[in-house]
C-alpha positions as CSV (number, residue, x, y, z in Angstrom):
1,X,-2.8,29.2,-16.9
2,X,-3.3,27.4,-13.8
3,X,-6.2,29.1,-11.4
4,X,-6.6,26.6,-8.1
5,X,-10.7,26.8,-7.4
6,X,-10.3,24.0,-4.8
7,X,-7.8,21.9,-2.6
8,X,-8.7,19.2,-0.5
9,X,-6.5,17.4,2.2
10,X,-7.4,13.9,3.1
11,X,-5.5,12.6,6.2
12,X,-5.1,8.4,5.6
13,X,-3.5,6.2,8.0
14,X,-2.3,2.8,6.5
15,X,-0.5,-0.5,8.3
16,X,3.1,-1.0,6.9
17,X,3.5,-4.8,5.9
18,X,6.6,-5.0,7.8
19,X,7.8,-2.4,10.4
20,X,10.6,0.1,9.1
21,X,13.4,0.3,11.1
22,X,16.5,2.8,11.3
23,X,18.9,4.2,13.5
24,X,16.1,6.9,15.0
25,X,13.1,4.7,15.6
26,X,10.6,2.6,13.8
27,X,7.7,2.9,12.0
28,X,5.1,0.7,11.6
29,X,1.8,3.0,11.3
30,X,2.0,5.2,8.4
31,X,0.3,8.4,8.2
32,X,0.1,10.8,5.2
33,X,-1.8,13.5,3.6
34,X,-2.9,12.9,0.0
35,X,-3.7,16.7,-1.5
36,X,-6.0,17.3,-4.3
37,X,-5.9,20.5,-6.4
38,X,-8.8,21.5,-8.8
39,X,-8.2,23.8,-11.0
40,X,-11.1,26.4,-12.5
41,X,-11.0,24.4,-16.0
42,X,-11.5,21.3,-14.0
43,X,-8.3,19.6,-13.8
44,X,-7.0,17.7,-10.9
45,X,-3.6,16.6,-9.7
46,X,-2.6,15.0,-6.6
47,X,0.5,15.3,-4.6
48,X,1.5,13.7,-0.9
49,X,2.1,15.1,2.4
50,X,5.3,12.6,3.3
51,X,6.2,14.0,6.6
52,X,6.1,11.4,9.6
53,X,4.1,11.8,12.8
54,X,6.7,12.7,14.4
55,X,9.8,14.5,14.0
56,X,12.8,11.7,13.7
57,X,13.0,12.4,10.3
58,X,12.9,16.4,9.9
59,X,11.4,19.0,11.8
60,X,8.4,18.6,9.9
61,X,5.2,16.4,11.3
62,X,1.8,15.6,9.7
63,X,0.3,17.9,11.9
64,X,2.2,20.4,11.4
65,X,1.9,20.0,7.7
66,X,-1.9,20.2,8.1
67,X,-1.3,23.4,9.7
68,X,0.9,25.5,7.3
69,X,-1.1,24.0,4.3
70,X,-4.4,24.9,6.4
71,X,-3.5,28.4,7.2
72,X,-0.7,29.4,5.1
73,X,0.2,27.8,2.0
74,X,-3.3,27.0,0.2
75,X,-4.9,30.1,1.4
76,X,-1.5,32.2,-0.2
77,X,-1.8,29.4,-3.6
78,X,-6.0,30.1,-3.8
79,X,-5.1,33.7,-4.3
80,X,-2.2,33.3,-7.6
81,X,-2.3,32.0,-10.8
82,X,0.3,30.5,-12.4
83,X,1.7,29.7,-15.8
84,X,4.1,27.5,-14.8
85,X,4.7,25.2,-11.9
86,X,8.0,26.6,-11.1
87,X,5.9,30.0,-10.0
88,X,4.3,28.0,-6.7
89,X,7.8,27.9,-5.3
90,X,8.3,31.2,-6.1
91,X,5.6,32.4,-4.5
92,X,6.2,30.7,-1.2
93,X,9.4,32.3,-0.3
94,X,7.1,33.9,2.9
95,X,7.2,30.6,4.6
96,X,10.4,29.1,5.9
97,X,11.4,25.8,5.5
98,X,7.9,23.5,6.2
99,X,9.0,22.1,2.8
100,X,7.1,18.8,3.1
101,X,4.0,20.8,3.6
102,X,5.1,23.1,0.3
103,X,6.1,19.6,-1.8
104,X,2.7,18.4,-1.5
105,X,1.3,21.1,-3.4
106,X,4.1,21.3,-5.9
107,X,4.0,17.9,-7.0
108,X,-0.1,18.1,-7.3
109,X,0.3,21.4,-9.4
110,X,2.7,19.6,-12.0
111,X,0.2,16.8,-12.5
112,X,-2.5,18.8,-13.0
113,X,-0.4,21.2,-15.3
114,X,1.2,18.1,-17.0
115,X,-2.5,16.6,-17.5
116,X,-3.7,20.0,-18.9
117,X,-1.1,19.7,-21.5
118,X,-1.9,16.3,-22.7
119,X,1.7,14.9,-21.3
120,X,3.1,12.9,-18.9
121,X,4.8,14.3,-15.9
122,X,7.7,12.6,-17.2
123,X,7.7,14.6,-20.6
124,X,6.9,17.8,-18.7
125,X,10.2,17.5,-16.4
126,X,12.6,16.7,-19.0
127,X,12.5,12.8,-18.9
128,X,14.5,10.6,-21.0
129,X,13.7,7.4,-19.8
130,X,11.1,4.6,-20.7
131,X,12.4,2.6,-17.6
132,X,14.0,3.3,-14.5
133,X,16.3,1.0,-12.4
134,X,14.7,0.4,-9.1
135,X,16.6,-0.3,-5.5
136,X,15.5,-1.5,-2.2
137,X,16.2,-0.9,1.4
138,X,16.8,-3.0,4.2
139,X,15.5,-1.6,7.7
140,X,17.9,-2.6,11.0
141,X,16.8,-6.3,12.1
142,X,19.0,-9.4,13.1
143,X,22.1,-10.7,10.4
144,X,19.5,-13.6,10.2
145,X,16.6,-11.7,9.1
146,X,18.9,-9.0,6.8
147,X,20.4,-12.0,5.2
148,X,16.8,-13.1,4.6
149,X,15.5,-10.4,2.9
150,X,18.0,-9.8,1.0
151,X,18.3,-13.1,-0.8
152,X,14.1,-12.4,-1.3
153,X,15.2,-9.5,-2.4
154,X,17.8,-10.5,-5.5
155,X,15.4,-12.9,-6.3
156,X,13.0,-10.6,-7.6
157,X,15.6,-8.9,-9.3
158,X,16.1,-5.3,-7.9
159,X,19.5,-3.8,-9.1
160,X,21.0,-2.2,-5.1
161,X,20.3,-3.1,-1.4
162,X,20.7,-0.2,0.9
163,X,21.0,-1.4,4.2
164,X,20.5,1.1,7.5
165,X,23.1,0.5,9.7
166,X,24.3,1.5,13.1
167,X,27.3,1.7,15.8
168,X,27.3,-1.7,16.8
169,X,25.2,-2.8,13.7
170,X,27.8,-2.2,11.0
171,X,30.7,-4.1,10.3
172,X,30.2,-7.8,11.4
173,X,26.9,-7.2,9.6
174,X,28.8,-6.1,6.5
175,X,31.2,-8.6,6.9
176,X,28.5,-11.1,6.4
177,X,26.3,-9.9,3.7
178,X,30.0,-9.6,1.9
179,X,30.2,-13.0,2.5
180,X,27.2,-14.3,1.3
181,X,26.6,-11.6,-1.4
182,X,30.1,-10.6,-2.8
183,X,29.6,-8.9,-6.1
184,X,25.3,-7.3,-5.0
185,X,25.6,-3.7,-5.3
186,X,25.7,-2.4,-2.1
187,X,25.2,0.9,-0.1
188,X,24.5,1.8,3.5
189,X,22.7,4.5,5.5
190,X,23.3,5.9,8.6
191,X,20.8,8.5,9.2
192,X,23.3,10.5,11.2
193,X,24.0,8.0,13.4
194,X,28.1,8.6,13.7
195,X,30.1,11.3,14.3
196,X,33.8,12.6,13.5
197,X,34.8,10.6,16.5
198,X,33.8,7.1,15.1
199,X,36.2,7.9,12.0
200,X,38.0,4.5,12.2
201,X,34.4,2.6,12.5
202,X,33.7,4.4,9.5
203,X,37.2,4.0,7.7
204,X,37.1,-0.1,8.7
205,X,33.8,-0.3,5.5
206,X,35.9,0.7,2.4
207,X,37.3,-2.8,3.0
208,X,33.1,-3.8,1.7
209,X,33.6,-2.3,-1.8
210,X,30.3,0.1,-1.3
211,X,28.9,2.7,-3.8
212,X,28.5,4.8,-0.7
213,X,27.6,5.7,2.7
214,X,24.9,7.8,3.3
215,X,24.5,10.4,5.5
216,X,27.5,9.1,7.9
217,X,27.3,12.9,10.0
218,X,25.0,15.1,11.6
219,X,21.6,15.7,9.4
220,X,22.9,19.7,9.2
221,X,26.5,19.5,8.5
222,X,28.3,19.7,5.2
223,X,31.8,21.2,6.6
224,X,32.4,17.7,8.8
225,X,31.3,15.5,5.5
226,X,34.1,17.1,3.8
227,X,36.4,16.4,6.3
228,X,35.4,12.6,6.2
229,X,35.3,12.5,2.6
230,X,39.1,13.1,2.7
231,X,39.6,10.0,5.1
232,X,37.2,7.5,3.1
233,X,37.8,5.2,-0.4
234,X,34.0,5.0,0.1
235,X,32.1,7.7,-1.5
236,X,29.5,9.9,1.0
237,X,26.0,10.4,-0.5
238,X,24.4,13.2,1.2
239,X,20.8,12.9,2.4
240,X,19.3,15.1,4.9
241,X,21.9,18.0,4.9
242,X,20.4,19.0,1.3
243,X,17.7,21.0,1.2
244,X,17.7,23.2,-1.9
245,X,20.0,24.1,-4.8
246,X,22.8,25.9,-3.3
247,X,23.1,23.5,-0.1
248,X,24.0,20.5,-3.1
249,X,26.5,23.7,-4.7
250,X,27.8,24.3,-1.6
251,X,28.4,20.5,-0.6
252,X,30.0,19.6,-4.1
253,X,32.4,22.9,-3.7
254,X,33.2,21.5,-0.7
255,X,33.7,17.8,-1.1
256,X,31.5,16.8,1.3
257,X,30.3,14.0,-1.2
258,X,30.4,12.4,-4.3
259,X,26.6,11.5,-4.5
260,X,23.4,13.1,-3.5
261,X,19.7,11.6,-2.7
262,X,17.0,13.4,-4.2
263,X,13.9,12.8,-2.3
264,X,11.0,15.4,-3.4
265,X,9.3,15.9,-0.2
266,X,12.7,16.7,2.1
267,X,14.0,19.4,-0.6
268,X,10.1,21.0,-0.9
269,X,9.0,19.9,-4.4
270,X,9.8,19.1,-8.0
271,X,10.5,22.0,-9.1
272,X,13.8,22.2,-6.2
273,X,14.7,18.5,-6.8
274,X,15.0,19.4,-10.6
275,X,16.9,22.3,-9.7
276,X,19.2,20.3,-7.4
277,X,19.0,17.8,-10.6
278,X,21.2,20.4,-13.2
279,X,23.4,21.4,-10.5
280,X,24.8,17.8,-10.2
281,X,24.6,17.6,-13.6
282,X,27.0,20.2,-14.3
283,X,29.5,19.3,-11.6
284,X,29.7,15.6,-13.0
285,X,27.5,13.8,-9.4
286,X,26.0,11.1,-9.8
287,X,22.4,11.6,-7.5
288,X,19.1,8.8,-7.4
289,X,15.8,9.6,-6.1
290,X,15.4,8.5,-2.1
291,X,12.0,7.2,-0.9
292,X,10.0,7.8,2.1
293,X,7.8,5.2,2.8
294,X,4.9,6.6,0.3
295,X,1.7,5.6,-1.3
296,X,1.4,5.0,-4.9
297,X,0.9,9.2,-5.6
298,X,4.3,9.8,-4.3
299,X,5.7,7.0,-6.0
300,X,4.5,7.9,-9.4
301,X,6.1,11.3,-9.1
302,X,9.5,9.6,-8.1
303,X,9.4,7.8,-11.1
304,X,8.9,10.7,-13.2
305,X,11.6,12.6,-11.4
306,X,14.2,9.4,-11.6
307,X,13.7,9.5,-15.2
308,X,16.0,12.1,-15.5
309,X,19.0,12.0,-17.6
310,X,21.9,12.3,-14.6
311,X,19.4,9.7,-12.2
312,X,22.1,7.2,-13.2
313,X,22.1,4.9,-9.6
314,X,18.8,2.4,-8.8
315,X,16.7,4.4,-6.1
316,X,14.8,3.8,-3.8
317,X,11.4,3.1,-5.6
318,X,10.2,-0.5,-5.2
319,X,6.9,-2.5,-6.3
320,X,3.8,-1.5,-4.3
321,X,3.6,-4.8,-2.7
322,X,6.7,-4.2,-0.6
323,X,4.7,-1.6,1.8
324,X,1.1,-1.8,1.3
325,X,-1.4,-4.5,1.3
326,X,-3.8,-2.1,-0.9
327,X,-2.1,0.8,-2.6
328,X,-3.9,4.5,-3.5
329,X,-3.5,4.0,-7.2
330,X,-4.3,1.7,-10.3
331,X,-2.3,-0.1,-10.9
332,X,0.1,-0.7,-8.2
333,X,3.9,-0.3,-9.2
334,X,5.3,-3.4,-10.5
335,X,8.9,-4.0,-10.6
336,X,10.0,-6.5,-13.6
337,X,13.4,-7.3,-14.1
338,X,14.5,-5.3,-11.8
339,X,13.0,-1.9,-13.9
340,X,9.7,-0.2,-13.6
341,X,8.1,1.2,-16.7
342,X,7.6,4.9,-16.8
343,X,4.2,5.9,-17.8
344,X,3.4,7.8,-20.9
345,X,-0.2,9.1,-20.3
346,X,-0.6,12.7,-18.9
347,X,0.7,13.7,-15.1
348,X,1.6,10.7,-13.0
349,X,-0.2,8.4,-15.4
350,X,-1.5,6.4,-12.8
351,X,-5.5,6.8,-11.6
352,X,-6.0,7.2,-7.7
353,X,-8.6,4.9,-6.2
354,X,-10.7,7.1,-4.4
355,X,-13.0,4.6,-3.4
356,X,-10.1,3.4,-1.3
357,X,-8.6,6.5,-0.2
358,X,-12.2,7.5,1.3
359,X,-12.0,3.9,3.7
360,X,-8.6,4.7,5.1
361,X,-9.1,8.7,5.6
362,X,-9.5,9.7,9.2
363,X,-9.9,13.6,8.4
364,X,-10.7,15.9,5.5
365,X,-10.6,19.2,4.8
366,X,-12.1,20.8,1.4
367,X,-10.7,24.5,1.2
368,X,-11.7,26.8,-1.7
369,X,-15.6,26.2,-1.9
């Protein structure tokens, strides 16, 4: 039984060591909200706020996080126990959408509950995996610089490059990584950036052999994806357009894809991304956990989720010295080989340096007392 006694929000800001760049913007300051849940036994478990600071991504901000979990959402989870982790979800069908803000206390309720059982967060979800591949992405920048990182990249061995791309920053920059790299597993995101209209632009990549194109169309649609779907050899991995276990039915009834991103925060939790997990399962697609510029607490629960039996593609979950000069857990996340090791200890199996998260917080809040 799992009886919250207190929840504190700590609001960090952190330099990214490169800026970030997509089709909507770039970031290069990175805000989040690291939430801590104490349970009346004692236990703690810790989950992330991964919303941006502002809304290029989803609706969702860090302020308005801060609000929902302020005034709705640990207020409602302060009043409940729970057995299981699966009830938190349950339990906040009052609140629409916000599912960043609801993710953050999801994940920190399945470490704590996964500590309190003396297993790892891995174990608790259904893991299978003592290793998961790991990918990397490449933000928007000049052939020159792509080309650059890249090559850093396969060096240290990770097993896919996504690259963001653009109109007008697609093909000639496709053409040249194909060039240089002609057998690197490859796949693109678009964050929306095309429509129905650029079908050609779009058709002129099968030539580029990728595993897919992500999120060609609007960040709502699934009825357009199908449509492209029908016109592309490449497969289209849905991103933003999934939000919950009936959106990823939906889209594979429809044929809008072939592939889905999983990323915990955008779906509002574990306990949905697992759900969205079976569902591809059973229709036979492919799906790999997405990333979102984290600290190390997201970042362990990734790697818990991607171990996973039907996580079969390399996701976006990369060594903690590609973002962060000093990370929020011990150890950082090491990449060997192109693999990071899944922990075995309870919850996320990694400890959270709270002498450091205390020097980058700019605001806390302690709710519960």
């Amino acid at each position: 039984m799992i009886k919250v006694k207190k929840t504190t929000l700590h609001l960090i800001e952190q330099n990214l060591l490169s800026p970030f760049v997509t089709s909507m913007g770039k970031v290069d300051k990175r805000e989040s909200i690291l939430v801590e849940i104490e349970d009346v036994d004692g236990a703690v478990g810790w989950g992330e706020v991964v919303a941006f600071s502002s809304p290029w991504y989803t609706e969702e901000t860090i302020k308005t996080c801060w609000h929902m979990l302020e005034d709705y959402l640990v207020p409602k989870m302060g009043k409940e126990e729970y057995q299981h982790p699966e009830q938190l979800h349950d339990s906040f069908h009052f609140v629409k959408r916000n599912n960043m803000a609801k993710a953050s206390l999801d994940m920190a309720i399945w470490d704590l509950f996964s500590k309190k059982q003396g297993i790892s967060l891995s174990k608790a979800l259904g893991g299978t995996k003592d290793f998961i591949d790991s990918g990397v992405v490449v933000s928007i920048d000049s052939i020159d610089q792509v080309l650059r990182k890249m090559e850093e990249y396969v060096k240290s061995g990770y097993k896919r490059i996504k690259i963001k791309i653009k109109p007008g920053q697609d093909y000639d920059l496709l053409k040249q990584i194909r060039h240089e790299f002609p057998t690197l597993p490859l796949m693109v995101d678009a964050n929306s950036a095309y429509t129905l209209k650029d079908i050609n632009q779009l058709q002129a990549l099968d030539e580029f052999r990728l595993m897919m194109i992500e999120q060609p169309l609007a960040e709502d649609d699934i009825f357009d994806h199908a449509k492209l779907q029908r016109e592309l050899s490449t497969p289209i991995c849905l991103d933003e357009s999934i939000t919950s276990a009936e959106d990823a039915r939906k889209a594979i009834e429809m044929g809008s894809c072939q592939v889905l991103n999983i990323k915990i925060g955008r779906v509002g939790g574990i306990t949905v991304a697992k759900r969205i997990h079976d569902v591809c399962k059973t229709h036979n697609i492919p799906v790999w956990c997405g990333g979102m510029l984290e600290t190390g607490i997201s970042r362990a629960h990734n790697i818990a989720l991607a171990s996973l039996p039907n996580f079969s593609i390399p996701g976006d979950i990369s060594a903690t010295s590609r973002y962060w000069k000093k990370d929020v857990i011990l150890p950082e996340v090491i990449v060997e080989n192109g693999c990071i090791a899944v922990p075995h200890s309870p919850g996320i199996g990694y400890q959270v340096d709270r002498e450091w998260i205390q020097q980058i917080t700019k605001q806390k809040l302690v709710m519960g007392l």
